[in-house]
C-alpha positions as a Markdown table, in Angstrom:
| # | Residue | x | y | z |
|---|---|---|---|---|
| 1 | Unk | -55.3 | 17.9 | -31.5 |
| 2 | Unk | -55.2 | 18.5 | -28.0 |
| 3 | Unk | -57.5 | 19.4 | -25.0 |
| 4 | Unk | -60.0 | 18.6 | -23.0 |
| 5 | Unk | -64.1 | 17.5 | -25.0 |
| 6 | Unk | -67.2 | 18.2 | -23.7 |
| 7 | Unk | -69.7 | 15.4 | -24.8 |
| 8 | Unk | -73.6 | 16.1 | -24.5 |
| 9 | Unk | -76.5 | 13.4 | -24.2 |
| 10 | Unk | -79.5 | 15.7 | -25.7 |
| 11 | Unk | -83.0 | 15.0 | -24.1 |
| 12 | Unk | -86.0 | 17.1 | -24.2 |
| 13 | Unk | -86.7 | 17.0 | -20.9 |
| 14 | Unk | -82.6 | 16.1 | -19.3 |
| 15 | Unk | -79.1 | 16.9 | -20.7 |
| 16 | Unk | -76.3 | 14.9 | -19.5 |
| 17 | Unk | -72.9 | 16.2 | -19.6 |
| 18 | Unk | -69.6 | 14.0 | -20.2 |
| 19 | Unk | -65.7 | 15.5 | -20.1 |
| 20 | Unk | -62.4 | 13.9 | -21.2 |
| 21 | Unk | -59.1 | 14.5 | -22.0 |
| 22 | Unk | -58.2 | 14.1 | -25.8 |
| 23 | Unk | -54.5 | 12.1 | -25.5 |
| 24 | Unk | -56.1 | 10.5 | -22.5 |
| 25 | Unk | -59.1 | 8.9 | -24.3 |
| 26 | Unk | -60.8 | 9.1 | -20.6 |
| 27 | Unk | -64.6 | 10.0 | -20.5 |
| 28 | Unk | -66.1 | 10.7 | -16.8 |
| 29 | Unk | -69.7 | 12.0 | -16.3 |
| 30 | Unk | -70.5 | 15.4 | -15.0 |
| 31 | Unk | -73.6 | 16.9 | -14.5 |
| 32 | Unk | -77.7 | 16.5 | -15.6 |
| 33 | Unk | -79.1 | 19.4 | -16.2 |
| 34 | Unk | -83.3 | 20.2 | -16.8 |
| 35 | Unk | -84.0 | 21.1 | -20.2 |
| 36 | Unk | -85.3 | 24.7 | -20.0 |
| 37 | Unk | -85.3 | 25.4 | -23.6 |
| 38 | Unk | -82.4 | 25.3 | -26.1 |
| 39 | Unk | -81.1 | 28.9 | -25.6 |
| 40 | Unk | -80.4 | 28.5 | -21.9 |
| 41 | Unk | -78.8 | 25.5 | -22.9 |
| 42 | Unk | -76.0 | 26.8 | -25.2 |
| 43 | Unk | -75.9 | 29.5 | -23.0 |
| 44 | Unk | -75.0 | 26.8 | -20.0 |
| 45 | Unk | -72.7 | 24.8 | -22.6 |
| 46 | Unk | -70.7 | 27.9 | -23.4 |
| 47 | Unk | -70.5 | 28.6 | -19.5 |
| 48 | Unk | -68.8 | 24.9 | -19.3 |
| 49 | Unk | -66.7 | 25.1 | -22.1 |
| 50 | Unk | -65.0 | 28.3 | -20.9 |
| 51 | Unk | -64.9 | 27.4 | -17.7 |
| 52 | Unk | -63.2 | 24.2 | -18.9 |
| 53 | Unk | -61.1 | 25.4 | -21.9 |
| 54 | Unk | -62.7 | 22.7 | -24.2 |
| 55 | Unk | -61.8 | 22.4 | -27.7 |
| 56 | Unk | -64.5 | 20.2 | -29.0 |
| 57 | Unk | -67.7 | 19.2 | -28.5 |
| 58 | Unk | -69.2 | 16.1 | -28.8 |
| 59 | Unk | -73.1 | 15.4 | -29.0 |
| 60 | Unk | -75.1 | 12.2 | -29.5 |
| 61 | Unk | -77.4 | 11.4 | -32.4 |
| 62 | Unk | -79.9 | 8.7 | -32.6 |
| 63 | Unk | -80.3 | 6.9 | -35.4 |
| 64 | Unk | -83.9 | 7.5 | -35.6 |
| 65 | Unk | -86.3 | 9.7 | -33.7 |
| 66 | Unk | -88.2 | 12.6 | -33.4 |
| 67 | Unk | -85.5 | 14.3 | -31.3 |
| 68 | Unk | -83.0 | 13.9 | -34.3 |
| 69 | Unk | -84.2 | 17.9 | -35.4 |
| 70 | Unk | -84.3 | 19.2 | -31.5 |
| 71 | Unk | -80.6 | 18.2 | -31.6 |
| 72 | Unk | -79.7 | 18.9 | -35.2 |
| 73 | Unk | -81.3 | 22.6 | -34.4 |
| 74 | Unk | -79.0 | 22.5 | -30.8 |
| 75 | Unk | -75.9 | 21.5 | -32.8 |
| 76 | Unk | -76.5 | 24.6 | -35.5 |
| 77 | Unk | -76.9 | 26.7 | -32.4 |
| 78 | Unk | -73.6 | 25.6 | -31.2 |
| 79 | Unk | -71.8 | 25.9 | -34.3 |
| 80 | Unk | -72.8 | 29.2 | -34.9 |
| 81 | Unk | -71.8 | 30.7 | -31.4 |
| 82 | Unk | -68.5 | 29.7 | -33.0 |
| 83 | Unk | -67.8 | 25.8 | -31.3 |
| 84 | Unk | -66.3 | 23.0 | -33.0 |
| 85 | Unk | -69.3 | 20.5 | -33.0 |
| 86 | Unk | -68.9 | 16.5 | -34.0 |
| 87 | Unk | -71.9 | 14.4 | -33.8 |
| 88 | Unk | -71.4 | 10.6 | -32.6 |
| 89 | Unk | -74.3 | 7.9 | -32.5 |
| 90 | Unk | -75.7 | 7.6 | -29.4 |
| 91 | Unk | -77.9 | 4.3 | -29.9 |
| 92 | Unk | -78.5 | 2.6 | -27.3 |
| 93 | Unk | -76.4 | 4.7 | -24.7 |
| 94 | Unk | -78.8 | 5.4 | -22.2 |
| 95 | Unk | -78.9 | 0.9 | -21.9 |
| 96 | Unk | -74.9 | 0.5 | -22.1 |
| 97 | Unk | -74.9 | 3.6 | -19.1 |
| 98 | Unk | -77.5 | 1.1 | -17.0 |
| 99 | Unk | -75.7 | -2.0 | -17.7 |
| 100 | Unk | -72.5 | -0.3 | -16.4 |
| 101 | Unk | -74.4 | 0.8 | -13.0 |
| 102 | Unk | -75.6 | -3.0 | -12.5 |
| 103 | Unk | -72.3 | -3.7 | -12.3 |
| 104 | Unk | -71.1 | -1.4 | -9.7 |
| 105 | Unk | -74.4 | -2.3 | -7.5 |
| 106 | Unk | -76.8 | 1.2 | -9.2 |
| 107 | Unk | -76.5 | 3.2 | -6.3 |
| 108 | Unk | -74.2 | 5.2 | -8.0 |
| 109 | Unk | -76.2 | 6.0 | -11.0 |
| 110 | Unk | -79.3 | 6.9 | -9.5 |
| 111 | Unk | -80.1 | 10.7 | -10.6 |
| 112 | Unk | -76.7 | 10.4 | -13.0 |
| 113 | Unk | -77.8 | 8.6 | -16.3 |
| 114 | Unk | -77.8 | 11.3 | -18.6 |
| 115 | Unk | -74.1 | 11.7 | -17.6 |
| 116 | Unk | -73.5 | 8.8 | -17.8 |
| 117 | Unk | -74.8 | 8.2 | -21.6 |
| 118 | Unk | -73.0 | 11.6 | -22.0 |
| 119 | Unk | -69.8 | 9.0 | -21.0 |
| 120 | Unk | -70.5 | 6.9 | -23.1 |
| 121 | Unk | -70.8 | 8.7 | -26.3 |
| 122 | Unk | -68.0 | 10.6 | -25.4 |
| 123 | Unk | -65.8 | 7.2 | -25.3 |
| 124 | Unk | -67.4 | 6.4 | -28.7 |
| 125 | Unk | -65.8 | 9.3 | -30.1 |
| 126 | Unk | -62.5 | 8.7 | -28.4 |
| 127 | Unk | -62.8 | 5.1 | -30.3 |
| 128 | Unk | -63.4 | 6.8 | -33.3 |
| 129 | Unk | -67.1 | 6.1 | -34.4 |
| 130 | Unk | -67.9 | 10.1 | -35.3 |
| 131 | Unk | -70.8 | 11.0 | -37.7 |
């Protein structure tokens, strides 16, 4: 398959936002949006997806959690406007996205970590640990 992947890093109150390139294997973060409810969401998702020409979509799943359903319920929403959907575990994202702005000093990241996490899963995928 080719194309370019959207990856999402579902939160209740933030969604991060992650692109790549699938024969690149290249994540880079993208935006944080507010949570305003899961219909504006998808609604914003399939704005990005169009406007990107994705052929996938890529969205993190904790292991455990509450949120597991919110994003489970997302995911279904997805699917059913008619988008290929994967899920990839998203353990621990949010702390590998902060360890990588320690290293580069944390300006950076400051207002950016959902997007960042959103990276991260999305390079998950690209090494192959889909749900």
């Amino acid at each position: 398959m080719r194309g370019k992947v959207l990856a999402i890093d579902y939160g209740r109150k933030a969604v991060g936002f992650a692109s790549g390139d699938l024969e690149l294997g290249l994540a880079f973060p993208r935006a944080v949006l507010r949570n305003r409810g899961v219909n504006l969401l998808v609604d914003e998702v399939l704005k990005v997806v169009a406007e990107l020409e994705v052929v996938r979509v890529v969205v993190g799943m904790p292991s455990v959690g509450s949120v597991r359903h919110d994003i489970a319920a997302f995911v279904a929403l997805l699917q059913a406007r008619g988008l290929d959907v994967v899920m990839v575990d998203e353990d621990n994202s949010s702390v590998e996205a902060g360890q990588m702005f320690d290293r580069d000093g944390g300006a950076a990241g400051v207002g950016r970590m959902d997007a960042n996490a959103a990276q991260v899963i999305l390079q998950r995928y690209f090494g192959g640990e889909c749900r």
